[in-house]
PyMOL Python script that loads the backbone (N, CA, C, O; Angstrom):
from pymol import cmd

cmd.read_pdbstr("""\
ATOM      1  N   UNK A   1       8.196  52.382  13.256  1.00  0.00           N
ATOM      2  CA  UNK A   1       7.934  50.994  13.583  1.00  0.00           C
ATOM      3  C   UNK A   1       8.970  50.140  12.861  1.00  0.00           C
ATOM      4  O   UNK A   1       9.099  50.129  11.636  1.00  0.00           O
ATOM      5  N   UNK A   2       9.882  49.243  13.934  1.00  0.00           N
ATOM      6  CA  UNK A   2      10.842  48.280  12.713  1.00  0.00           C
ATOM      7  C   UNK A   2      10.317  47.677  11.877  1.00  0.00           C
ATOM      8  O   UNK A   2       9.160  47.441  12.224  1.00  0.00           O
ATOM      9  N   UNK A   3      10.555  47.265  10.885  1.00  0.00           N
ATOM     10  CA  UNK A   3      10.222  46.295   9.584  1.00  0.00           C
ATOM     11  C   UNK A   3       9.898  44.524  10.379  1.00  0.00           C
ATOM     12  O   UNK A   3       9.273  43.582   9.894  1.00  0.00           O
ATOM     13  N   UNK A   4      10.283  44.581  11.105  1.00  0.00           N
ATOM     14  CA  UNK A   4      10.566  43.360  12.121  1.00  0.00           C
ATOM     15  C   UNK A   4       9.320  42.835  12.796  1.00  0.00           C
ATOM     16  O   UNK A   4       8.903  41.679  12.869  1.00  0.00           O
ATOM     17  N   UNK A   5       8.735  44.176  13.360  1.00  0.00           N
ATOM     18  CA  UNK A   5       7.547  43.933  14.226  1.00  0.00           C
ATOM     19  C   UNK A   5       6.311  43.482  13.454  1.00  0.00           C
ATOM     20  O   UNK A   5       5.583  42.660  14.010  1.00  0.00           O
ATOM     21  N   UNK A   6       5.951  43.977  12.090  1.00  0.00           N
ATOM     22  CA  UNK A   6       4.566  43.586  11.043  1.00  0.00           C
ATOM     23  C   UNK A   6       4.529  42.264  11.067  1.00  0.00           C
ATOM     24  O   UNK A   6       3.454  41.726  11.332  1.00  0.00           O
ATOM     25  N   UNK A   7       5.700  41.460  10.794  1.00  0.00           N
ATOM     26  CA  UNK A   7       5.855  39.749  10.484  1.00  0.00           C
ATOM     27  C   UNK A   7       5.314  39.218  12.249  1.00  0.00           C
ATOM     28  O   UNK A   7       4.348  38.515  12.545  1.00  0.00           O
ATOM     29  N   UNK A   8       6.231  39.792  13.069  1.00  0.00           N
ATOM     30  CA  UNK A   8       6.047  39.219  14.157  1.00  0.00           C
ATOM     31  C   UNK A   8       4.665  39.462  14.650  1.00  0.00           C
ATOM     32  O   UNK A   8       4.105  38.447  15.066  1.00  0.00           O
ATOM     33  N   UNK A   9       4.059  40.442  14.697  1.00  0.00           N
ATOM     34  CA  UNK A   9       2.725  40.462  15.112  1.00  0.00           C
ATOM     35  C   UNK A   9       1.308  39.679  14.160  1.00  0.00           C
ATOM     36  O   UNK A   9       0.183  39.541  14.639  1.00  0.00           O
ATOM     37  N   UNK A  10       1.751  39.208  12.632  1.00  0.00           N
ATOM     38  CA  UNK A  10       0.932  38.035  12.286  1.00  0.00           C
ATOM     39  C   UNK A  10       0.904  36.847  12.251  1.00  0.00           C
ATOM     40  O   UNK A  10       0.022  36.036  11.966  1.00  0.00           O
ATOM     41  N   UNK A  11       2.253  36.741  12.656  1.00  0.00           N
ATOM     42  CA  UNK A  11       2.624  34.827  13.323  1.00  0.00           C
ATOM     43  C   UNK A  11       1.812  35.166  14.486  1.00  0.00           C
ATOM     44  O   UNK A  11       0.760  34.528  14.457  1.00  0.00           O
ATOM     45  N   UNK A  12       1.934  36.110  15.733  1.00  0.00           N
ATOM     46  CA  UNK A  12       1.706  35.633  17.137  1.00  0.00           C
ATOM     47  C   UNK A  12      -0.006  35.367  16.395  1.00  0.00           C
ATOM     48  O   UNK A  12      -0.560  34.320  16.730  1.00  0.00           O
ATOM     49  N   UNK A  13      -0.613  36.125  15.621  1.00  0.00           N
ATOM     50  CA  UNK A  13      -2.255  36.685  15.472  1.00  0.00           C
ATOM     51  C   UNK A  13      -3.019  34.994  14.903  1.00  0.00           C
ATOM     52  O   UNK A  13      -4.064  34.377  15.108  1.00  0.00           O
ATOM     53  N   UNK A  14      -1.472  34.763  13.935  1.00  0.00           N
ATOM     54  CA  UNK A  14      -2.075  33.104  13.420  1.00  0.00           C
ATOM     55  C   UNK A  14      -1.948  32.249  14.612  1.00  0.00           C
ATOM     56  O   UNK A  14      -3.003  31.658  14.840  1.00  0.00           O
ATOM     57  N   UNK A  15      -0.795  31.931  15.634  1.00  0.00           N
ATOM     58  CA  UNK A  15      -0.715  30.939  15.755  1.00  0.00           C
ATOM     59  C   UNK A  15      -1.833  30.981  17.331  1.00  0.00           C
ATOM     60  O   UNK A  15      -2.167  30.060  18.077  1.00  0.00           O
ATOM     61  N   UNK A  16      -2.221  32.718  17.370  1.00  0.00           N
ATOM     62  CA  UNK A  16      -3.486  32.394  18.721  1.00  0.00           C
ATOM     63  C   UNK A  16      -4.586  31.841  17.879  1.00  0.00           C
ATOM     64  O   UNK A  16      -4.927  30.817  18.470  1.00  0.00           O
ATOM     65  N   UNK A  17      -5.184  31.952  17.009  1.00  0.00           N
ATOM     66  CA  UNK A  17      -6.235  31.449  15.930  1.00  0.00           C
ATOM     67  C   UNK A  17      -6.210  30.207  16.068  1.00  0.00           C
ATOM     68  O   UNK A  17      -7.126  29.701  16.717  1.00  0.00           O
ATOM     69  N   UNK A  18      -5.317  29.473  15.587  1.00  0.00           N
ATOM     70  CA  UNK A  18      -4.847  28.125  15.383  1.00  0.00           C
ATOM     71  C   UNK A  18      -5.353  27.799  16.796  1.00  0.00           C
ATOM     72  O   UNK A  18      -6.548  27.510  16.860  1.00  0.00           O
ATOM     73  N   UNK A  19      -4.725  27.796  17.814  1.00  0.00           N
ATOM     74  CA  UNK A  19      -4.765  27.477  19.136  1.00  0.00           C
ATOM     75  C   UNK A  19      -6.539  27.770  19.362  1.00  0.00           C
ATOM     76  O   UNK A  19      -7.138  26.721  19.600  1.00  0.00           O
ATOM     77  N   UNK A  20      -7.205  28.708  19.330  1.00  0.00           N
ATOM     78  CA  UNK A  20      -8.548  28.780  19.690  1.00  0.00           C
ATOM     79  C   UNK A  20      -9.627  27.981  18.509  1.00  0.00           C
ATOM     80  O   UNK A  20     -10.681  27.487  18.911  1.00  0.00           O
ATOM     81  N   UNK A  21      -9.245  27.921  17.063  1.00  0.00           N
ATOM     82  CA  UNK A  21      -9.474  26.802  16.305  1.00  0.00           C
ATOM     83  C   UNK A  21      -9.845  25.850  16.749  1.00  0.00           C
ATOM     84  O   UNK A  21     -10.956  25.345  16.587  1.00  0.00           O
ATOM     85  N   UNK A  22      -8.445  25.231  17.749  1.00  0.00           N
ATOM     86  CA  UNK A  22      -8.045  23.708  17.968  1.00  0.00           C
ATOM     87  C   UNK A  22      -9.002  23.666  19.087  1.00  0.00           C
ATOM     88  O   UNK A  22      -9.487  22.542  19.223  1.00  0.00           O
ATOM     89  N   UNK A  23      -9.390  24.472  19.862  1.00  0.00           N
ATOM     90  CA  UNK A  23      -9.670  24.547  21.470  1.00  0.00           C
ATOM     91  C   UNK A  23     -11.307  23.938  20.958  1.00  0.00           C
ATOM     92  O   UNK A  23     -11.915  23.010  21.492  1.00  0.00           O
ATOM     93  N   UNK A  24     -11.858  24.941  19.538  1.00  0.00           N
ATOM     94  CA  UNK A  24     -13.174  24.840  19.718  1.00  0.00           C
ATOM     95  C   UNK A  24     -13.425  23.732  19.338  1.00  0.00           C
ATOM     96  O   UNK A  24     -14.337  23.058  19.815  1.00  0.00           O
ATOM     97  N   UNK A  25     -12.593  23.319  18.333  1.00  0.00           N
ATOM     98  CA  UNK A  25     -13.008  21.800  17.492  1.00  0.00           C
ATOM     99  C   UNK A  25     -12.989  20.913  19.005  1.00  0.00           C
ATOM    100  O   UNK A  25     -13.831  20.031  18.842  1.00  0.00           O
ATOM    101  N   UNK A  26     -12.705  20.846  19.668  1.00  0.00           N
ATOM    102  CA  UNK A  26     -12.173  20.001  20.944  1.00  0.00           C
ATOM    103  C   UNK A  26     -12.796  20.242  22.407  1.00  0.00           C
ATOM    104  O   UNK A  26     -12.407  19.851  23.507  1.00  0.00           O
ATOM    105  N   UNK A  27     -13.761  20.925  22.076  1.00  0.00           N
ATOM    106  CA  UNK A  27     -14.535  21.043  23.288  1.00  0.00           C
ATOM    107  C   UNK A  27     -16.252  20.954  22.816  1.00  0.00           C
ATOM    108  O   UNK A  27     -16.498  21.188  21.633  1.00  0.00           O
ATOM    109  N   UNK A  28     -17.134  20.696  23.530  1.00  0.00           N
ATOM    110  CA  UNK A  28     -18.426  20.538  23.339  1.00  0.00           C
ATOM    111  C   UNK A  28     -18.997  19.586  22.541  1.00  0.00           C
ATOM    112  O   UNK A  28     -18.348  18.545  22.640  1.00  0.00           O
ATOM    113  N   UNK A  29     -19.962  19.477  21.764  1.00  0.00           N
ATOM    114  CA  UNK A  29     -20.659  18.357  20.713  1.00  0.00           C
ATOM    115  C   UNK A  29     -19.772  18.474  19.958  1.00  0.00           C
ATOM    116  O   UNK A  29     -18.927  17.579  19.994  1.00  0.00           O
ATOM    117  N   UNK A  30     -19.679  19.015  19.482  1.00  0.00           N
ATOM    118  CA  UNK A  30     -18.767  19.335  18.541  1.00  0.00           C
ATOM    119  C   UNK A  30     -17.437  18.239  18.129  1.00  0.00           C
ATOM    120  O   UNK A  30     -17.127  17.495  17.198  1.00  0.00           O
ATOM    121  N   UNK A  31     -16.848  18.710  19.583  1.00  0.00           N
ATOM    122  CA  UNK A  31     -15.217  17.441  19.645  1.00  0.00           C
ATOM    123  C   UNK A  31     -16.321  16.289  20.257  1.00  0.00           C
ATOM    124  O   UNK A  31     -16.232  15.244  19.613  1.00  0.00           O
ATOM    125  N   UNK A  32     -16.763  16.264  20.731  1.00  0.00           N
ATOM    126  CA  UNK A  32     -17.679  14.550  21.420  1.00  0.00           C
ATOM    127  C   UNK A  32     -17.514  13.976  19.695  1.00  0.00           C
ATOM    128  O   UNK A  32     -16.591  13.226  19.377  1.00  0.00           O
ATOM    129  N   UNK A  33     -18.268  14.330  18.971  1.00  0.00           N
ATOM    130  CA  UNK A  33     -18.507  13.768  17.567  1.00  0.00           C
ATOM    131  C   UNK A  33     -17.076  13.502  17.057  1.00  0.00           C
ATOM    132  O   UNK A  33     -16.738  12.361  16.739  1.00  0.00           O
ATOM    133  N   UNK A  34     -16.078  14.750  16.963  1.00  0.00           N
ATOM    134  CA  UNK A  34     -14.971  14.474  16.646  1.00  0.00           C
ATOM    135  C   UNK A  34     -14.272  12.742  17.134  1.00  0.00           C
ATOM    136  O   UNK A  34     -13.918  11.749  16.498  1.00  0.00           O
ATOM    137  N   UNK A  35     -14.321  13.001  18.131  1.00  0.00           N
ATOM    138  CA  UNK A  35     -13.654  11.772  18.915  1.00  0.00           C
ATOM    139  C   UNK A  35     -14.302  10.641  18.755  1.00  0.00           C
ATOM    140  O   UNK A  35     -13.621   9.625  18.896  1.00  0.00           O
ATOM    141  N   UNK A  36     -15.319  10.524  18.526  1.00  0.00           N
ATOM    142  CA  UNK A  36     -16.166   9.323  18.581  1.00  0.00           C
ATOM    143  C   UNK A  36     -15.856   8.745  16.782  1.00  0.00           C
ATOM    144  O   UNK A  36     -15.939   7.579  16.398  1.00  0.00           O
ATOM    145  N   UNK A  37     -15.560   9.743  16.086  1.00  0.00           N
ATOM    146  CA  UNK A  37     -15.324   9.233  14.717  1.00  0.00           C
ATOM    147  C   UNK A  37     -14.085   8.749  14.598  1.00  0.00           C
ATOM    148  O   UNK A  37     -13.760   7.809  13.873  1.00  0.00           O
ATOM    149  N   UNK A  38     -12.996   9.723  15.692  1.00  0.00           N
ATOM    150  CA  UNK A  38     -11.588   9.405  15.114  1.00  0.00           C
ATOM    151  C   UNK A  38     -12.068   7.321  16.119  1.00  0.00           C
ATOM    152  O   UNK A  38     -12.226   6.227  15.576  1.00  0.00           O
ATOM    153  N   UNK A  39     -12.103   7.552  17.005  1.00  0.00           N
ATOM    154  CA  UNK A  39     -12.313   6.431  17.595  1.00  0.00           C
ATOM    155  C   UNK A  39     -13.056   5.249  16.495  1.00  0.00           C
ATOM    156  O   UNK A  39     -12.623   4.101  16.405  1.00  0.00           O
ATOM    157  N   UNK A  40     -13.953   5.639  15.889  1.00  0.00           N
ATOM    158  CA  UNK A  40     -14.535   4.827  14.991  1.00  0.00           C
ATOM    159  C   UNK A  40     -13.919   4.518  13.798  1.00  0.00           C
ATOM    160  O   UNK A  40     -14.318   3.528  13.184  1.00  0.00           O
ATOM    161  N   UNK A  41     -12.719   5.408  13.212  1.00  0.00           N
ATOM    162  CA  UNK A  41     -11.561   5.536  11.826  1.00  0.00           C
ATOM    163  C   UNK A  41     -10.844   3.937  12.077  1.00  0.00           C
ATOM    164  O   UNK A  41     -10.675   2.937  11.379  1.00  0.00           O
ATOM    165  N   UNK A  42     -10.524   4.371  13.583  1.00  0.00           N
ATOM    166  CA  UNK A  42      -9.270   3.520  14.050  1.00  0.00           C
ATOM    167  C   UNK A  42      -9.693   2.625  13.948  1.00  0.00           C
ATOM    168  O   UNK A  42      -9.292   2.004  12.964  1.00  0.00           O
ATOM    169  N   UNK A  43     -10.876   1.837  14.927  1.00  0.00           N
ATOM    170  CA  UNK A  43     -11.249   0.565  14.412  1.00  0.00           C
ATOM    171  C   UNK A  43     -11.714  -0.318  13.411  1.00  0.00           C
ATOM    172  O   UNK A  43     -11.740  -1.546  13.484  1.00  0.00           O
ATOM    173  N   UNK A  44     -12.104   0.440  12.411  1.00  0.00           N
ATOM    174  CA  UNK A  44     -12.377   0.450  10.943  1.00  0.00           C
ATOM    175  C   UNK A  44     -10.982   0.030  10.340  1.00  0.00           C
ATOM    176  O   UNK A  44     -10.885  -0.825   9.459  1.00  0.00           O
ATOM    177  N   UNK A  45      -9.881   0.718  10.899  1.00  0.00           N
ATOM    178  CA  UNK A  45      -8.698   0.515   9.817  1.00  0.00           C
ATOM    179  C   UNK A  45      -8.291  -0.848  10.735  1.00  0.00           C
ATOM    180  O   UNK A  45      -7.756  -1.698  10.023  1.00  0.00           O
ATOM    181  N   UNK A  46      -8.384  -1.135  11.744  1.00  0.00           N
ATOM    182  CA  UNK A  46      -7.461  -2.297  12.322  1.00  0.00           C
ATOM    183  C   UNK A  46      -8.394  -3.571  12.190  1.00  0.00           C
ATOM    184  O   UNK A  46      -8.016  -4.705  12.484  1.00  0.00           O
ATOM    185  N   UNK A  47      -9.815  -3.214  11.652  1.00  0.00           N
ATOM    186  CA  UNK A  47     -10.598  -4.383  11.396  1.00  0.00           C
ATOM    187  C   UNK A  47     -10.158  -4.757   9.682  1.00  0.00           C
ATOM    188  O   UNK A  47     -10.241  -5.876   9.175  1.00  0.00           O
ATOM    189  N   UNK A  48      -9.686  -3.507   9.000  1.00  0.00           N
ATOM    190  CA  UNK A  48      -9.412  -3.503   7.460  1.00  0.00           C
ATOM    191  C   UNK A  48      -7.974  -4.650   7.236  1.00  0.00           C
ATOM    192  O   UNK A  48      -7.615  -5.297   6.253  1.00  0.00           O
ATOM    193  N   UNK A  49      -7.385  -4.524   8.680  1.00  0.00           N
ATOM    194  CA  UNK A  49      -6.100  -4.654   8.350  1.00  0.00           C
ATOM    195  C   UNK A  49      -6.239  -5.925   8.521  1.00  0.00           C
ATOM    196  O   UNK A  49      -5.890  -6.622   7.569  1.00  0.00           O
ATOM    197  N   UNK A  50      -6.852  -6.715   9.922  1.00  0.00           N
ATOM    198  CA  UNK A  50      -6.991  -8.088   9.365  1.00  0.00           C
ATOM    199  C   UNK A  50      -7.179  -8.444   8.644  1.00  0.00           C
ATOM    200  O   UNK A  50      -6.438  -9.289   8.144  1.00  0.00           O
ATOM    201  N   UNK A  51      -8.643  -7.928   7.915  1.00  0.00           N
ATOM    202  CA  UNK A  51      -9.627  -8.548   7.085  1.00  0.00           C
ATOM    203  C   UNK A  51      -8.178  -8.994   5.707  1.00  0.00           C
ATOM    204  O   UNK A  51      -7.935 -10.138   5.324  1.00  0.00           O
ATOM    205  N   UNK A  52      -7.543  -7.872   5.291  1.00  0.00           N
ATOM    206  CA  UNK A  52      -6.205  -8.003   4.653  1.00  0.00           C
ATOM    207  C   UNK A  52      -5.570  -8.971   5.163  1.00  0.00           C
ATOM    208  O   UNK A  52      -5.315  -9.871   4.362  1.00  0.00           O
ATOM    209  N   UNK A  53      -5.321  -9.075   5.905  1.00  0.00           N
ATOM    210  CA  UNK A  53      -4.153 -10.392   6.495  1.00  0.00           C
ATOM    211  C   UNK A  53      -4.988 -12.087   6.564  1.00  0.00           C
ATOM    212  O   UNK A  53      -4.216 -13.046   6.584  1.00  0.00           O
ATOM    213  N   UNK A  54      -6.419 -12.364   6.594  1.00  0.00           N
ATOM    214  CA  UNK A  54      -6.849 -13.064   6.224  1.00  0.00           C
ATOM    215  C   UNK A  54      -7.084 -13.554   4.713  1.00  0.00           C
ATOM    216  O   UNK A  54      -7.082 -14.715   4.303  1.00  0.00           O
ATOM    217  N   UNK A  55      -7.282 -12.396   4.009  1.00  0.00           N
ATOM    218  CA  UNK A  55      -7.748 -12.403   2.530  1.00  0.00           C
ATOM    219  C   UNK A  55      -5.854 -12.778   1.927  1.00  0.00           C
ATOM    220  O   UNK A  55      -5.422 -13.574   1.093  1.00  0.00           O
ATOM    221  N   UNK A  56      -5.221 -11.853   2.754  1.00  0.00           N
ATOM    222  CA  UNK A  56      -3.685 -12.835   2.285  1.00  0.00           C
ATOM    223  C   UNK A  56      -3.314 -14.887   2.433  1.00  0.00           C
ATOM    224  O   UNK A  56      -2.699 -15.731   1.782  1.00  0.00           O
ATOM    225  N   UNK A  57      -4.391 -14.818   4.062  1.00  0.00           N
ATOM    226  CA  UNK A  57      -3.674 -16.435   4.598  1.00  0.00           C
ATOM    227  C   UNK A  57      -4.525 -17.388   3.190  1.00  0.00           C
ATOM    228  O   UNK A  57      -4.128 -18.505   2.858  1.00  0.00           O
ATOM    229  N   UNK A  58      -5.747 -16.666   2.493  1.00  0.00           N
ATOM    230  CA  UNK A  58      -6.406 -17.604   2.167  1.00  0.00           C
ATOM    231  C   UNK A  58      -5.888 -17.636   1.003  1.00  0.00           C
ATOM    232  O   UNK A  58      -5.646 -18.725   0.483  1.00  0.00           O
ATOM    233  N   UNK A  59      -5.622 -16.493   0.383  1.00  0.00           N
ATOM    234  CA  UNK A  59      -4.529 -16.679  -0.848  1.00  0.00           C
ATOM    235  C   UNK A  59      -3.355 -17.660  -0.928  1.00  0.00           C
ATOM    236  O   UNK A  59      -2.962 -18.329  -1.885  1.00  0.00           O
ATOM    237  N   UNK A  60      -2.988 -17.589   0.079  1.00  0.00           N
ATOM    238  CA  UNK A  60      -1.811 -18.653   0.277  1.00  0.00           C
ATOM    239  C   UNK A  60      -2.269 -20.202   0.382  1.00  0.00           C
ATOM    240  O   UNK A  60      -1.583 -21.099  -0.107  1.00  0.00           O
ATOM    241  N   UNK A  61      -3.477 -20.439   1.056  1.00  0.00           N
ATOM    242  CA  UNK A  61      -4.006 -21.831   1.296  1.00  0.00           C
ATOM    243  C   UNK A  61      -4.117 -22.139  -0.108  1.00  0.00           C
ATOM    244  O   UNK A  61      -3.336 -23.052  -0.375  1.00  0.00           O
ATOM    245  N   UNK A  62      -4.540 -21.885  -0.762  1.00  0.00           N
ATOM    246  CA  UNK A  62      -5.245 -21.946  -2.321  1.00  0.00           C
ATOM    247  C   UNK A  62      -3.976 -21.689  -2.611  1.00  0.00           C
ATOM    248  O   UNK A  62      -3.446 -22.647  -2.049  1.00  0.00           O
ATOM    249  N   UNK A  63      -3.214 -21.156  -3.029  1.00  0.00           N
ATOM    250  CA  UNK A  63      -1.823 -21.633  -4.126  1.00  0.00           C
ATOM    251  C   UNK A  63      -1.184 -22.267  -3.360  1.00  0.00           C
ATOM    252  O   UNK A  63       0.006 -22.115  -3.635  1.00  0.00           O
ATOM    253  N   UNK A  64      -1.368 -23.123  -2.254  1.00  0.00           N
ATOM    254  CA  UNK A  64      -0.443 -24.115  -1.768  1.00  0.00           C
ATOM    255  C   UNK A  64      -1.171 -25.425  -2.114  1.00  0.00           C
ATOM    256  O   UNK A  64      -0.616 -26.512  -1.955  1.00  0.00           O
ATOM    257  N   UNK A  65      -2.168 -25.329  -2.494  1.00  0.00           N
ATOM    258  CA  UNK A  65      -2.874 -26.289  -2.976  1.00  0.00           C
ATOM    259  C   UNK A  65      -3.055 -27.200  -2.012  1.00  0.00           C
ATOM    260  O   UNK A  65      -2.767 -28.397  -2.000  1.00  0.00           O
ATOM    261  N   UNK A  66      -3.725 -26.294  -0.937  1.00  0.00           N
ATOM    262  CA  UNK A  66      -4.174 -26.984   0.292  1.00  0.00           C
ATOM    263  C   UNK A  66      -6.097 -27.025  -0.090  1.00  0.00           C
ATOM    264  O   UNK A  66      -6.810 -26.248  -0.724  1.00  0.00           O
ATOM    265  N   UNK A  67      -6.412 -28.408   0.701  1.00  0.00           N
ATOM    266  CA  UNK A  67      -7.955 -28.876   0.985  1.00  0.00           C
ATOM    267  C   UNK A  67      -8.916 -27.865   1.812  1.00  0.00           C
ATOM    268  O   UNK A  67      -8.558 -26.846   2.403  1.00  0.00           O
ATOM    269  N   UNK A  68      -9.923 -28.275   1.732  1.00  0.00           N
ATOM    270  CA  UNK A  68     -10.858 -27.440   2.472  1.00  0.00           C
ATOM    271  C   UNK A  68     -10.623 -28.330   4.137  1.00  0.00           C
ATOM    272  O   UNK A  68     -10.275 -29.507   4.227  1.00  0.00           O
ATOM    273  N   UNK A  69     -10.881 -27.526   5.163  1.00  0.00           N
ATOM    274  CA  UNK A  69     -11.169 -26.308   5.240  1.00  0.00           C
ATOM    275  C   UNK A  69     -10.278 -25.222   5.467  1.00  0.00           C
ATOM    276  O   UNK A  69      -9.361 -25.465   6.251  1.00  0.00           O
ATOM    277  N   UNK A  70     -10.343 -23.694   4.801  1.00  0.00           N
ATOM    278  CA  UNK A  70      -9.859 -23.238   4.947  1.00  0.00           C
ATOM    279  C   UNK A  70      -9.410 -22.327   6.555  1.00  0.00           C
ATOM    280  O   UNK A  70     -10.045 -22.262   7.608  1.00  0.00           O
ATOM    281  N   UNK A  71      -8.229 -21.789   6.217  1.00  0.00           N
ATOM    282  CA  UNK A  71      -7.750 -21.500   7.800  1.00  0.00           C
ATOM    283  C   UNK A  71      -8.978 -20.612   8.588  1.00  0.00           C
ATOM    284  O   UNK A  71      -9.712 -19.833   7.980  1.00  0.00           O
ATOM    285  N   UNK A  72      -9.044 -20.817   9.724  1.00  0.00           N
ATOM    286  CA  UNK A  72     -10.508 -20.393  10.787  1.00  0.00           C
ATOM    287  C   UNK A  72     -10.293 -18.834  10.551  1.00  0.00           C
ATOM    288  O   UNK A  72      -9.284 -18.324  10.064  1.00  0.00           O
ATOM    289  N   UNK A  73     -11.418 -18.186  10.982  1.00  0.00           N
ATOM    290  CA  UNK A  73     -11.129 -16.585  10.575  1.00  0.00           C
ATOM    291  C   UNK A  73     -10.477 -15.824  12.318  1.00  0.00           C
ATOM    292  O   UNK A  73     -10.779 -16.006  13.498  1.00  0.00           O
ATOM    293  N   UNK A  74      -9.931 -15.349  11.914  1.00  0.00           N
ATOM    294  CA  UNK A  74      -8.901 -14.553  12.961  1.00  0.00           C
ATOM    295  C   UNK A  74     -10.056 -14.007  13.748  1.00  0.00           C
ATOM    296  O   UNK A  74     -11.211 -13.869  13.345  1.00  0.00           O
ATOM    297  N   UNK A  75      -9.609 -13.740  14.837  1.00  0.00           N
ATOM    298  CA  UNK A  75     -10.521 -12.421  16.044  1.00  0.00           C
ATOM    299  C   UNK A  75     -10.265 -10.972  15.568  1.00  0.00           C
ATOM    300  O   UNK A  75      -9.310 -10.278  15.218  1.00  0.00           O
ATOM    301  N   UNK A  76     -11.664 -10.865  15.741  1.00  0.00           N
ATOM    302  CA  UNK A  76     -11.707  -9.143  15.123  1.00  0.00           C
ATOM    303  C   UNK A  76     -11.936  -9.146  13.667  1.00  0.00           C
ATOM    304  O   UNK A  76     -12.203  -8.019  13.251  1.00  0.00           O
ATOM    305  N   UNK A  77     -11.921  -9.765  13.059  1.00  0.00           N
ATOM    306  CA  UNK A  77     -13.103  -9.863  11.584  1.00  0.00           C
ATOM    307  C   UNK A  77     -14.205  -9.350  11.388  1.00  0.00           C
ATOM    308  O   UNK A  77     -14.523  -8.867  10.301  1.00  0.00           O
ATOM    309  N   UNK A  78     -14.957  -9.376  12.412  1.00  0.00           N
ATOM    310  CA  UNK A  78     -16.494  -9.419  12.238  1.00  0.00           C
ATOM    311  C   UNK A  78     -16.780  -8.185  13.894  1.00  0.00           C
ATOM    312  O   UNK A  78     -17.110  -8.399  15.060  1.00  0.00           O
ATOM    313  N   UNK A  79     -16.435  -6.984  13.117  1.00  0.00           N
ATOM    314  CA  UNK A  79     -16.926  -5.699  13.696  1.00  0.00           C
ATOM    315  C   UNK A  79     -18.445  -5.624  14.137  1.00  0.00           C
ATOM    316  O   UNK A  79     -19.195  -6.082  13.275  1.00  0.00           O
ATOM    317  N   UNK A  80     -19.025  -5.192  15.186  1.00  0.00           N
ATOM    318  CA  UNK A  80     -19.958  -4.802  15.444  1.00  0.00           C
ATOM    319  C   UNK A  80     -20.422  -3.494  15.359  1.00  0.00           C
ATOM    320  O   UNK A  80     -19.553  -2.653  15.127  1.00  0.00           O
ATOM    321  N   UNK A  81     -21.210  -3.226  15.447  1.00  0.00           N
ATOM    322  CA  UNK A  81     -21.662  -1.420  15.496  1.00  0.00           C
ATOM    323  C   UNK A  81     -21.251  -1.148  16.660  1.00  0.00           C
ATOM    324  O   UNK A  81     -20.922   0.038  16.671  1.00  0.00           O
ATOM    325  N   UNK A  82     -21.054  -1.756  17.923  1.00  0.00           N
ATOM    326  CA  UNK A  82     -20.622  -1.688  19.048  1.00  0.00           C
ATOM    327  C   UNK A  82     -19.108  -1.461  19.786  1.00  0.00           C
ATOM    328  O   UNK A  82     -18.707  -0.829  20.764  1.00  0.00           O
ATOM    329  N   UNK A  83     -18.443  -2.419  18.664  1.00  0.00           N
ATOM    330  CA  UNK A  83     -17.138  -2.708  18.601  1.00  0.00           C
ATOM    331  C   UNK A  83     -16.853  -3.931  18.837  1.00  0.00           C
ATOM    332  O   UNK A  83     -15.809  -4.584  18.803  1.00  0.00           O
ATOM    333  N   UNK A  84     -18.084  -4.187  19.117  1.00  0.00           N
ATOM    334  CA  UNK A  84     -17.910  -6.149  19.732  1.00  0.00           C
ATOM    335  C   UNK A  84     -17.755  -6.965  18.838  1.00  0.00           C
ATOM    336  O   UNK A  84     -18.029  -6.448  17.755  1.00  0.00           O
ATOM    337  N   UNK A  85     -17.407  -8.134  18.743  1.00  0.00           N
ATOM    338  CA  UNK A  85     -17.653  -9.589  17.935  1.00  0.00           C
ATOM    339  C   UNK A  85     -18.906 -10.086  18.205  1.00  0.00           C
ATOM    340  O   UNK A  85     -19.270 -11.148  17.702  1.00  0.00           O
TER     341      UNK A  85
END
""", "prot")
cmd.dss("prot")
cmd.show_as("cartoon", "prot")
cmd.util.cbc("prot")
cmd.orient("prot")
């Protein structure tokens, strides 16, 4: 047997694993849940990211030594369990 063939036959053995891994995470309840969280990550971080970009504008109102009221709150602040406003 070449020295050649041992390596090559546990890459092909990992990378079918990997592939049926990926298949299972990604099919049934299983990936439904998956997806519904990554879906839920995302909007979490792009609601984080305003919430940041507001908590910056108001920083700025206040050392500009601006009056009340402060600047109106952006769209998409105020997440729902839904995803709604």
């Amino acid at each position: 047997m070449p020295d050649w063939l041992v390596p090559l036959i546990v890459a092909i053995g990992t990378i079918c694993l990997g592939i049926l891994t990926w298949s299972a995470t990604r099919t049934g309840a299983m990936g439904q849940r998956l997806r519904a969280l990554e879906s839920r990550v995302g909007r979490l971080e792009s609601t984080g990211a305003i919430r940041m970009d507001y908590i910056e504008a108001l920083r700025k109102h206040i050392n500009d030594g601006r009056d009340p009221p402060p600047p109106p709150y952006p769209k998409g602040i105020f997440l729902t369990e839904n995803g709604n406003e």
